[in-house]
C-alpha positions in Angstrom: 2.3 48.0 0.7 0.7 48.7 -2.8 2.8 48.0 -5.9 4.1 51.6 -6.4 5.5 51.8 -2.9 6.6 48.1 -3.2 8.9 49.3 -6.7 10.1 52.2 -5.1 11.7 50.0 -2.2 12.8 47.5 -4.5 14.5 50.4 -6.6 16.4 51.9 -3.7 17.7 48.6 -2.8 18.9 47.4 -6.3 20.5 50.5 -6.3 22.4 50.2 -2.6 23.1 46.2 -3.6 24.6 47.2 -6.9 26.6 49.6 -5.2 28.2 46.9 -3.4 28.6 44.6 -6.5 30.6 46.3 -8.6 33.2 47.6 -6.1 36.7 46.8 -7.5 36.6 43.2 -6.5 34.4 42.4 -9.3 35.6 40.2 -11.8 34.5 42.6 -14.4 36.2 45.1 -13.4 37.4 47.1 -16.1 40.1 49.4 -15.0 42.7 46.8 -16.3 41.5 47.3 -19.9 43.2 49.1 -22.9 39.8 51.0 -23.8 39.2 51.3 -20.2 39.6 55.1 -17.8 42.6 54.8 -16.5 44.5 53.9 -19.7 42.5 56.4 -21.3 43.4 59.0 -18.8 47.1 57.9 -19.4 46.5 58.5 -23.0 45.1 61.9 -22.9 48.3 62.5 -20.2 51.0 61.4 -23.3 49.2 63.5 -25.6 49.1 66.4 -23.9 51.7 66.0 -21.9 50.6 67.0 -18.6 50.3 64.2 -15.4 47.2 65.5 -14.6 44.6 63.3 -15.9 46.5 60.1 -14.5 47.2 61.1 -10.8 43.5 61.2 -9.7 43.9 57.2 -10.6 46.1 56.7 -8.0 46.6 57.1 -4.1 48.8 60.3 -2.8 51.9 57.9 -1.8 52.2 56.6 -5.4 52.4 60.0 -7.0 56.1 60.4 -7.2 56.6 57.1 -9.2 53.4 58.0 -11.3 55.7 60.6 -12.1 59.1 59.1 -12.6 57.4 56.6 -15.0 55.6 59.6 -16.9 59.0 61.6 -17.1 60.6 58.2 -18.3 58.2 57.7 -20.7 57.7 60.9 -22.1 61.7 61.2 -22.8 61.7 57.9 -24.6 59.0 58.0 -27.0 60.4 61.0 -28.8 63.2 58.8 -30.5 60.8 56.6 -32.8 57.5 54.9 -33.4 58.7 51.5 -31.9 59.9 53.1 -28.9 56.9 55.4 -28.8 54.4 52.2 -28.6 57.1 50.2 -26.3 57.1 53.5 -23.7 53.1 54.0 -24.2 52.7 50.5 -23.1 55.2 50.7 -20.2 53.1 53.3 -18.9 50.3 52.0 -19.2 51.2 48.9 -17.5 52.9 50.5 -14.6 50.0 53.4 -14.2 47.1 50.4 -13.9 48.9 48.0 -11.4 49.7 50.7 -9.2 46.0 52.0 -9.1 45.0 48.3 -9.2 47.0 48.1 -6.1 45.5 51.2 -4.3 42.2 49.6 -4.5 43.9 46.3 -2.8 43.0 44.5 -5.9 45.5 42.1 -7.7 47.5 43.1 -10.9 47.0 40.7 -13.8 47.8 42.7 -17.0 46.5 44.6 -19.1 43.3 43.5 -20.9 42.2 43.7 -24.3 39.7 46.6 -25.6 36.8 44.8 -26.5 35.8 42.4 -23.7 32.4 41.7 -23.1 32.0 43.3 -19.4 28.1 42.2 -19.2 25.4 44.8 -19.2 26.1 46.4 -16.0 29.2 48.1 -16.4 28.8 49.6 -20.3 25.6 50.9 -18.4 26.9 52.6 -15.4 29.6 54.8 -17.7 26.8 55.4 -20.1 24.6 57.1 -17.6 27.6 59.3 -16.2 27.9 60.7 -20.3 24.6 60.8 -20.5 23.4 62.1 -17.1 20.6 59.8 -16.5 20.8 56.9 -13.9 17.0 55.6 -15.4 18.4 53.0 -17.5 20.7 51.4 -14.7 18.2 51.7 -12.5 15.4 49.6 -14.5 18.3 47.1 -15.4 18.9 46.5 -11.4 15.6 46.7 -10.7 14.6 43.5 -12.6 17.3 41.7 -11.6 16.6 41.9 -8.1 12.9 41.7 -8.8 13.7 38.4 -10.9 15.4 36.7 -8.0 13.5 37.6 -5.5 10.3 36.6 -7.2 12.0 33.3 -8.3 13.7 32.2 -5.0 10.3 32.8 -3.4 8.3 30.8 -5.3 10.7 28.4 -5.3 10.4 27.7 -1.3 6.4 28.5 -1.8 5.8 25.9 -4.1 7.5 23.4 -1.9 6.5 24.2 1.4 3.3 22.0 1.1 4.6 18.0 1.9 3.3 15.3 3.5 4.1 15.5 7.1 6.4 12.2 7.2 7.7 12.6 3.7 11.3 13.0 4.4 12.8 13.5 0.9 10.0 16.6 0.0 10.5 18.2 3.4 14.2 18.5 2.6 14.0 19.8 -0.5 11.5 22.7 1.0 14.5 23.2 3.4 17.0 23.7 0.7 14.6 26.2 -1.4 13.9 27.9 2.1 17.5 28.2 2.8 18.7 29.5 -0.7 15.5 31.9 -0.7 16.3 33.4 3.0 20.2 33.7 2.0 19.3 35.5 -1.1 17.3 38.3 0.5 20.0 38.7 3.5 22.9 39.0 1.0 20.7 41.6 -0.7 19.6 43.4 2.4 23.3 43.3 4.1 24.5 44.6 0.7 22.1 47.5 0.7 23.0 48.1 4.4 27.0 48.2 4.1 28.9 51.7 3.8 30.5 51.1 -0.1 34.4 51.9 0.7 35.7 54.7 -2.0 38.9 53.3 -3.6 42.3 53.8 -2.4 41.6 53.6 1.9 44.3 54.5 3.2 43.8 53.3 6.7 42.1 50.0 6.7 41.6 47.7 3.9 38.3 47.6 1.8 36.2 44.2 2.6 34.9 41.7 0.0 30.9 42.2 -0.2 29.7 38.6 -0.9 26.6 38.7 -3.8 23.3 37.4 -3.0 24.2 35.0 -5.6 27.1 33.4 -3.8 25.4 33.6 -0.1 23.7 30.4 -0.2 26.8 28.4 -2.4 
């Protein structure tokens, strides 16, 4: 396979494996965050009062007390600023950990705007507003081309020991075995069906990283 055709492959599987990363068991995920989409969307909702924006957050079932907090809230920010911020923040709370729980993911509070979420996430939104995957794809793409490259030459430049040298053949064995785990956790990753968020008949399953495979 030439180098072209090797990147291309490479591409479509750091693609498919990232898919599988950031599903919303990540612990990055950023749904839980007061500048992330689903606060936003419960922003936009207050402003303009309309329930809208925040319903698509969360499953069919949880609708009607989507909406009893958004009536609740709506009624008790009018009085004053203190009760506007304490009935914004009631929402916003509730709105999260009910869509935190449609994608079977534990509610821990709300997180602060700000965090540092790594590169992958800031670059996954960024190409939605922007309409270009290139940049997420290049950023994949040399991760998975770093690790492979590294856990291979790893279990290369040990696979040469003296045939009764104990302590060097086991080492081999343990680069082998890490190197071996790392590309099956990325190849089953690429090969799994990503579940969408909020199933509704079966519950979503953990994808374990290439990273973690071998641990």
């Amino acid at each position: 396979m030439n180098n072209t055709n090797l990147r291309a492959s490479l591409t479509a599987l750091a693609i498919l494996a990232a898919a599988a990363f950031l599903t919303p068991y990540t612990a990055q995920a950023h749904c839980d965050g007061l500048d992330g989409p689903v606060v936003k969307a419960a922003q936009k909702a207050l402003t303009e009062g309309g329930i809208t924006p925040v319903l698509i957050w969360v499953r069919k079932g949880d609708e009607p007390e989507i909406k009893q907090a958004f009536a609740k809230t709506l009624a008790v920010r009018k009085l004053n600023a203190e009760a506007k911020e304490l009935a914004d923040l009631y929402f916003f709370e509730t709105l999260v950990r009910i869509h935190r729980t449609g994608e079977g993911a534990p509610y821990t509070g709300l997180k602060p705007a700000g965090r540092d979420l790594g590169p992958a996430i800031p670059a996954a939104d960024k190409a939605l507003d922007t309409r270009s995957v290139e940049p997420v794809k290049k950023l994949l793409l040399d991760i998975v081309e770093h690790g492979v490259q590294t856990h291979f030459q790893a279990a290369l430049g040990k696979k040469q020991f003296a045939k009764h040298d104990v302590t060097t053949g086991r080492a081999y064995v343990q680069a082998y075995v890490e190197y071996i785990h790392y590309v099956e956790g990325l190849h089953k990753a690429a090969a799994n069906t990503v579940e969408g968020h909020f199933p509704e008949s079966h519950e979503t399953t953990k994808l374990q990283s290439p990273h973690d495979a071998h641990k």
